[in-house]
C-alpha positions in Angstrom: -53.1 -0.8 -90.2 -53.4 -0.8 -86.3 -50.2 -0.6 -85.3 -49.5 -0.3 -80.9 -47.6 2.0 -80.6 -46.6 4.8 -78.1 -49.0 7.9 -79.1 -46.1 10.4 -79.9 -44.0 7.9 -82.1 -47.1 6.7 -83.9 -48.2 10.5 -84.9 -44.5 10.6 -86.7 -44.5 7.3 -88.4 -48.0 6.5 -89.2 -47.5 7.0 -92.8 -45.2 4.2 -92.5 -47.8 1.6 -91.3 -49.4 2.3 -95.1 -47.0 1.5 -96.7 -46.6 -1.9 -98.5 -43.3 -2.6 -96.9 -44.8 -2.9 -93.8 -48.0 -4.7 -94.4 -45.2 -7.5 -96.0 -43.3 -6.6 -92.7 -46.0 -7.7 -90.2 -47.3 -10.9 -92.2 -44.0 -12.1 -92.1 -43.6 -11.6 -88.3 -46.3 -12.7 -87.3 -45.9 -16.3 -89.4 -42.3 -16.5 -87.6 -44.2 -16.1 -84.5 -46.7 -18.4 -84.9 -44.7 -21.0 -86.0 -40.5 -20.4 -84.5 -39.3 -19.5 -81.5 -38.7 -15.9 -82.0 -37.5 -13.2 -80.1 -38.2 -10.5 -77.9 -41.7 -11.9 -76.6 -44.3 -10.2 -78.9 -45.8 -7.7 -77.2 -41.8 -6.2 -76.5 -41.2 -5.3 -80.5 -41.9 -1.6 -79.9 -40.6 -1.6 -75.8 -37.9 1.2 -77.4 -40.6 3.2 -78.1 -42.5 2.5 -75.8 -40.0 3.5 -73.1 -38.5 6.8 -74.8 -41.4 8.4 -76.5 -40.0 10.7 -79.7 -40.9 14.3 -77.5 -38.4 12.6 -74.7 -35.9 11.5 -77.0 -32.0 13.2 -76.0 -29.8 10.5 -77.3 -29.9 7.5 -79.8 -28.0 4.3 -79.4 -28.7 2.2 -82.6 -28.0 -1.3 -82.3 -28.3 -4.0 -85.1 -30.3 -7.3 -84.3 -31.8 -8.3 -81.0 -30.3 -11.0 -78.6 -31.5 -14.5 -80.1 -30.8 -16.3 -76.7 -33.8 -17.2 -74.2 -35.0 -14.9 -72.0 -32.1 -11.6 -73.5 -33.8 -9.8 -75.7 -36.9 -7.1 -74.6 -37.0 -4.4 -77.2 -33.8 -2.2 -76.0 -30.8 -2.2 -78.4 -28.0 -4.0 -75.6 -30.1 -4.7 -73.0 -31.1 -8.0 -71.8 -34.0 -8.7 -69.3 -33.4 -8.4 -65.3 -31.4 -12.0 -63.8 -29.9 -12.6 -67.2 -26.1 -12.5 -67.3 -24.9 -9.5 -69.3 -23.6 -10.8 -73.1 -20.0 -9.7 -73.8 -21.0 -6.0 -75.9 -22.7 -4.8 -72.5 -20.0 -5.8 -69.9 -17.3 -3.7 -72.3 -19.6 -0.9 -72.3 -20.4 -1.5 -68.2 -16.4 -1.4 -68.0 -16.3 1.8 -70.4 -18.0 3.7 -68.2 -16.4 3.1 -65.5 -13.4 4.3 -67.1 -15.1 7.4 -68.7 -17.7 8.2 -66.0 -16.5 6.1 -62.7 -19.5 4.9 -62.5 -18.8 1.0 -60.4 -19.6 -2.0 -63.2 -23.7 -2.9 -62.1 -24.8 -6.8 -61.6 -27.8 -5.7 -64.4 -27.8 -5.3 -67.5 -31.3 -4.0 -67.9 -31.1 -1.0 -69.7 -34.6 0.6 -68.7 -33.1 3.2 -66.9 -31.3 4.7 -69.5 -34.7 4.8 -72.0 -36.4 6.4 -69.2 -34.1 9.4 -69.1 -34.2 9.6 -73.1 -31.7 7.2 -74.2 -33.9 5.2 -77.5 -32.1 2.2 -77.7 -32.7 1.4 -81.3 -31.7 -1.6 -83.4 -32.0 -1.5 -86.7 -34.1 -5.0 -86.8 -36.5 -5.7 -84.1 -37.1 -9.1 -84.1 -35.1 -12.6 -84.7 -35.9 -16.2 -84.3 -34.0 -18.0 -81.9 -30.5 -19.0 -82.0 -30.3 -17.7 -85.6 -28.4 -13.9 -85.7 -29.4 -11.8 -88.7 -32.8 -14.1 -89.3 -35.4 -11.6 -89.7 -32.7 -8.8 -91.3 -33.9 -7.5 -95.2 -37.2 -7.9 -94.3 -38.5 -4.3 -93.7 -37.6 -3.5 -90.5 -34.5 -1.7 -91.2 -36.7 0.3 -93.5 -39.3 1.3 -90.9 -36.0 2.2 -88.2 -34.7 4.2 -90.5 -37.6 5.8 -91.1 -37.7 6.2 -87.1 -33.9 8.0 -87.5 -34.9 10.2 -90.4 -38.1 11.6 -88.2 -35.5 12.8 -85.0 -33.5 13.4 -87.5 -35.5 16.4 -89.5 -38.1 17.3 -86.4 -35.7 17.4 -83.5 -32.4 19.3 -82.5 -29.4 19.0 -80.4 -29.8 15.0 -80.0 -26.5 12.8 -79.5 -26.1 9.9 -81.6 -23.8 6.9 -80.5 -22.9 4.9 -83.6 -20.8 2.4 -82.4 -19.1 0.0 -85.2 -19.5 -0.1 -89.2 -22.9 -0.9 -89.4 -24.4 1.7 -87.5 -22.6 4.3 -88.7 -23.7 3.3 -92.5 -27.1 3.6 -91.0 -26.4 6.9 -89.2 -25.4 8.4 -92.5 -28.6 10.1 -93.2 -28.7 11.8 -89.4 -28.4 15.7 -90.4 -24.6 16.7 -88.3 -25.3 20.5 -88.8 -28.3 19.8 -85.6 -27.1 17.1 -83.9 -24.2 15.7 -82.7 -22.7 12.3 -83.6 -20.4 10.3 -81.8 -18.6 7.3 -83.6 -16.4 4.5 -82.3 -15.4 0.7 -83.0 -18.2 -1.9 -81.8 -18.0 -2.6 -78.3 -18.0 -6.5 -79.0 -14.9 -8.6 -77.5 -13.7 -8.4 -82.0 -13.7 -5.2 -81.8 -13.6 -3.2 -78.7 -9.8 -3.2 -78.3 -9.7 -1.1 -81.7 -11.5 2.4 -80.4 -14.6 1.8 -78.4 -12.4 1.4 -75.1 -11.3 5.0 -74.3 -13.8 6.9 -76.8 -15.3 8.6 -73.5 -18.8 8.6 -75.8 -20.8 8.5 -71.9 -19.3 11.7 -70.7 -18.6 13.3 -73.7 -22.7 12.9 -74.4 -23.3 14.6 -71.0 -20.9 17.4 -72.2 -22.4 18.5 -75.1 -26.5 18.0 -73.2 -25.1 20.2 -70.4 -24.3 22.7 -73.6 -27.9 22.3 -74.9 -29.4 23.3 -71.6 -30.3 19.2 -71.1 -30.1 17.2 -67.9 -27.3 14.7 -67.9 -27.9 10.6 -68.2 -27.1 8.9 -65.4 -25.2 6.1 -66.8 
């Protein structure tokens, strides 16, 4: 199956577009999109990718579903498109870091440039219809990004990986923690953020331990 993908990430997950999972996975998609209002825009899915090929890859941010409001979601786990008010998850991260790193709370939330130093901005299901949270979950993709986390998992070394709230650290449990490092804290969403995400210093404490591996820091 022709799947377009960045070169580097389709070498490591080509198998995957064999499988039967996937075939189901694509039909279904692309019926949602023919007929709903689904988002990101179609030719966004794979923008993670895209943006942080797997030999650039330093740290992984998994996410779960993407935005379902108009003009949010673009294929990075958190980040919403340029103009388009920051949702409440990003401003407490925005405020995080200014607390952790000082860096001063930016009118964006467009994410880009954290993908293009090596942050993959992951979630776990890559598409949704609109105004319907959870809509295209159990349908393969969670499969196919776990597949994506088992591959940095077992081919790379030395990457940070933020798990931030319960579901992401049940899907972080097959990262190998005797090569890389993982970070965990409560979900920065307004629920949740109170109870361990504010003051878990996850921004500087990942530039810490890439100074260690010889790696440039992000620039949050």
């Amino acid at each position: 199956m022709a799947v377009k993908i960045e070169e580097s990430w389709h070498q490591v997950l080509k198998d995957e577009f064999e499988k039967e999972y996937f075939k189901e996975l694509i039909e279904f998609v692309k019926s949602e999109y023919a007929t709903q209002q689904v988002f990101p825009p179609g030719n966004l899915i794979f923008h993670a990718f895209e943006k942080t090929p797997f030999d650039q890859v330093k740290v992984v941010l998994i996410g779960q579903d993407p935005y379902h409001g108009p003009n949010q979601a673009h294929g990075l786990a958190f980040s919403v498109q340029e103009g388009v008010t920051p949702p409440p998850s990003l401003r407490n991260i925005f405020k995080e870091i200014k607390e952790d790193v000082g860096k001063p709370i930016p009118k964006s939330g467009n994410l880009e440039h954290w993908a293009d130093q090596g942050v993959l901005l992951l979630n776990a299901t890559l598409t949704v219809r609109a105004n319907t949270a959870g809509s295209h979950q159990k349908k393969g993709w969670e499969e196919f990004t776990d597949a994506a986390i088992r591959a940095l998992s077992e081919k790379k070394q030395g990457l940070v990986f933020l798990l931030w709230g319960a579901y992401a650290q049940k899907k972080g449990a097959i990262i190998d923690t005797s090569k890389h490092h993982v970070l965990q804290a409560a979900h920065p969403s307004p629920f949740a953020a109170d109870k361990g995400f504010f003051g878990c210093r996850h921004f500087s404490k990942t530039n810490a331990y890439l100074r260690e591996q010889g790696q440039p820091e992000i620039n949050w």
